[in-house]
NUKOLLO-256100 format. One record per residue (C-alpha): residue in one letter; z, x, y. Coordinates in nm, 3 decimals. Layout:
- a_Z_X_Y
...
END
This chain:
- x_7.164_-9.560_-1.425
- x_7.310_-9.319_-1.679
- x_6.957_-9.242_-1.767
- x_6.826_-9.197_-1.425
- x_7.128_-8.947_-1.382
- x_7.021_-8.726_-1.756
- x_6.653_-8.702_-1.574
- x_6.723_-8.602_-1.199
- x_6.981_-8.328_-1.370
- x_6.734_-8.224_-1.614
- x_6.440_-8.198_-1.303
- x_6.735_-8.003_-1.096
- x_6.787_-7.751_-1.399
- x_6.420_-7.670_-1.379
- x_6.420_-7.576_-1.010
- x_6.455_-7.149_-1.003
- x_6.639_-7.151_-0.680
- x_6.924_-7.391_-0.830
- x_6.910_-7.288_-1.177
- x_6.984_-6.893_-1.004
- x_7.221_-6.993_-0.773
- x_7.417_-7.115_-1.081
- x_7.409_-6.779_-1.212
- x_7.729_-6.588_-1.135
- x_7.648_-6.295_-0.903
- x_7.263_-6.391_-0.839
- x_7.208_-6.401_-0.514
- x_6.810_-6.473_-0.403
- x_6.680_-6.385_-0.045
- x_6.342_-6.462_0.096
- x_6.193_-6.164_0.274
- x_5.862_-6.293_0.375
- x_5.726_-6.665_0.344
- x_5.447_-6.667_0.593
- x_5.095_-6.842_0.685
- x_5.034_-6.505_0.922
- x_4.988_-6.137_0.884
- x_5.212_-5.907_1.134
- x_4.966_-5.913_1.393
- x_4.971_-6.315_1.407
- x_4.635_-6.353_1.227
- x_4.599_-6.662_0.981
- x_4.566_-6.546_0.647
- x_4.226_-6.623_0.463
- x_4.192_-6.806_0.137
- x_4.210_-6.642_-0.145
- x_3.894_-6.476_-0.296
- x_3.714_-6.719_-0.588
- x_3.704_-6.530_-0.958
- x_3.928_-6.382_-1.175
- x_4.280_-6.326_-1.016
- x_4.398_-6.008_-1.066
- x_4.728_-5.810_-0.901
- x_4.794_-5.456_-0.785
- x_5.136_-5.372_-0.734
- x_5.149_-4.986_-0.582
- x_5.405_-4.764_-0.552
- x_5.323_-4.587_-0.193
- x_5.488_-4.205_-0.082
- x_5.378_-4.111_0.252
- x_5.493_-3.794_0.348
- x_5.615_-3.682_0.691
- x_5.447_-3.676_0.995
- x_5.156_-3.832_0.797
- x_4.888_-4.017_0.915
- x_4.730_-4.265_0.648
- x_4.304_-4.303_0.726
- x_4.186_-4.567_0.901
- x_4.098_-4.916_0.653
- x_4.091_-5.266_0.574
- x_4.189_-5.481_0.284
- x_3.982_-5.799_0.184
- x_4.254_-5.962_-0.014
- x_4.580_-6.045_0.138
- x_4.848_-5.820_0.039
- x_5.210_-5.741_0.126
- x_5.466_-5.491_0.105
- x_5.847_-5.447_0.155
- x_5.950_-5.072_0.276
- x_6.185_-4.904_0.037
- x_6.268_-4.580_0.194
- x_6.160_-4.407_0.550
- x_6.019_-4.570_0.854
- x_5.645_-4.680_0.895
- x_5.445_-4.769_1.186
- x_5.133_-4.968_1.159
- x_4.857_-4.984_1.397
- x_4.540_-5.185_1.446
- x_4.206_-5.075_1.649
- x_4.302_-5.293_1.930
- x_4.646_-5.142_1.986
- x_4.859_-5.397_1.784
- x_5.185_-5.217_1.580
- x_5.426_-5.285_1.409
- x_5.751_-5.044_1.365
- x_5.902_-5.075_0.978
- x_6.231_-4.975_0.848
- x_6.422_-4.967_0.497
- x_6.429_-5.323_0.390
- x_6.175_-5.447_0.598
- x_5.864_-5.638_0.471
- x_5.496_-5.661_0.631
- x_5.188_-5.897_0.548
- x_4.947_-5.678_0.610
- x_4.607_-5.753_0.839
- x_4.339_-5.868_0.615
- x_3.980_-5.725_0.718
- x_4.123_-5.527_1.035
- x_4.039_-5.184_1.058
- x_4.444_-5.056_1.104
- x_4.593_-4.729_0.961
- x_5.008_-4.641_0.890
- x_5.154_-4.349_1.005
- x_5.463_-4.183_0.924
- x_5.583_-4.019_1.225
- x_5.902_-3.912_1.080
- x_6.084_-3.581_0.902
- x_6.113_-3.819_0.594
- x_5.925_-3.923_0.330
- x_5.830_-4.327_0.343
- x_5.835_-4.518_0.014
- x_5.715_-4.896_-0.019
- x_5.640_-5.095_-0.267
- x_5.312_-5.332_-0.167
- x_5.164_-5.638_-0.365
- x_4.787_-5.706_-0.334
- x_4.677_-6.051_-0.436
- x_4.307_-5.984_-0.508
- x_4.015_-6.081_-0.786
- x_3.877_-5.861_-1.073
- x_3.606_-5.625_-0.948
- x_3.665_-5.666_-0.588
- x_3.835_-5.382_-0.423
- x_4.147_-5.367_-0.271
- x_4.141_-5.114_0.011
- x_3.844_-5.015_0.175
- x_3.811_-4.673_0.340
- x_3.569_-4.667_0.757
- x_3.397_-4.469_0.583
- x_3.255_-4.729_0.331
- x_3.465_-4.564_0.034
- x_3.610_-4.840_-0.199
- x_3.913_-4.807_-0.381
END
């Protein structure tokens, strides 16, 4: 029994959400844990090849409007500062504040607008494969 009781602790220790919590002050909060982008839509596999991530750093200035294009690898994003509305072709949005996270819409044409007097900052995490792009501009420019 004793040694039953040295294992399970030892398999507990390893799990990060116990092994933080036991950490004084840490305090861990899921934002996002989702099968679905915002607009509902089941998120695709993930791409075969070489995984690679793109974390960006996003400023979109006021009263902005961001050109209309789709992402082929799933991707997601927490707002930092500002508010940001996101719109697909077919009329779908979604209104974002400070602190708020978004899945984005993988392959939908969809654009983000800023339609504020302040600057929006996010922070967005794209999940994508070496040599495959991970925005793509309506007019067929790849970034």
């Amino acid at each position: 029994m004793r040694r039953f009781l040295v294992v399970l602790l030892l398999f507990l220790s390893c799990l990060p959400e116990l092994s933080f919590a036991s950490e004084k002050g840490v305090r861990i909060e899921v934002l996002t844990k989702t099968v679905t982008s915002w607009n509902g839509d089941v998120l695709p596999g993930y791409p075969v090849g070489q995984p690679q991530i793109t974390v960006l750093r996003i400023v979109v200035p006021p009263h902005t409007r961001l050109p209309i294009h789709k992402h082929p690898v799933i991707n997601a994003g927490v707002i930092l500062r500002g508010r940001l509305t996101v719109k697909t072709l077919d009329g779908k949005a979604i209104h974002l504040k400070a602190g708020d996270s978004i899945v984005e819409v993988v392959n939908t044409w969809h654009y983000g607008e800023n339609e504020s007097d302040e600057s929006v900052e996010l922070i967005v995490f794209y999940a994508g494969v070496k040599g495959l792009p991970i925005t793509i501009l309506e007019d067929s420019k790849e970034r």
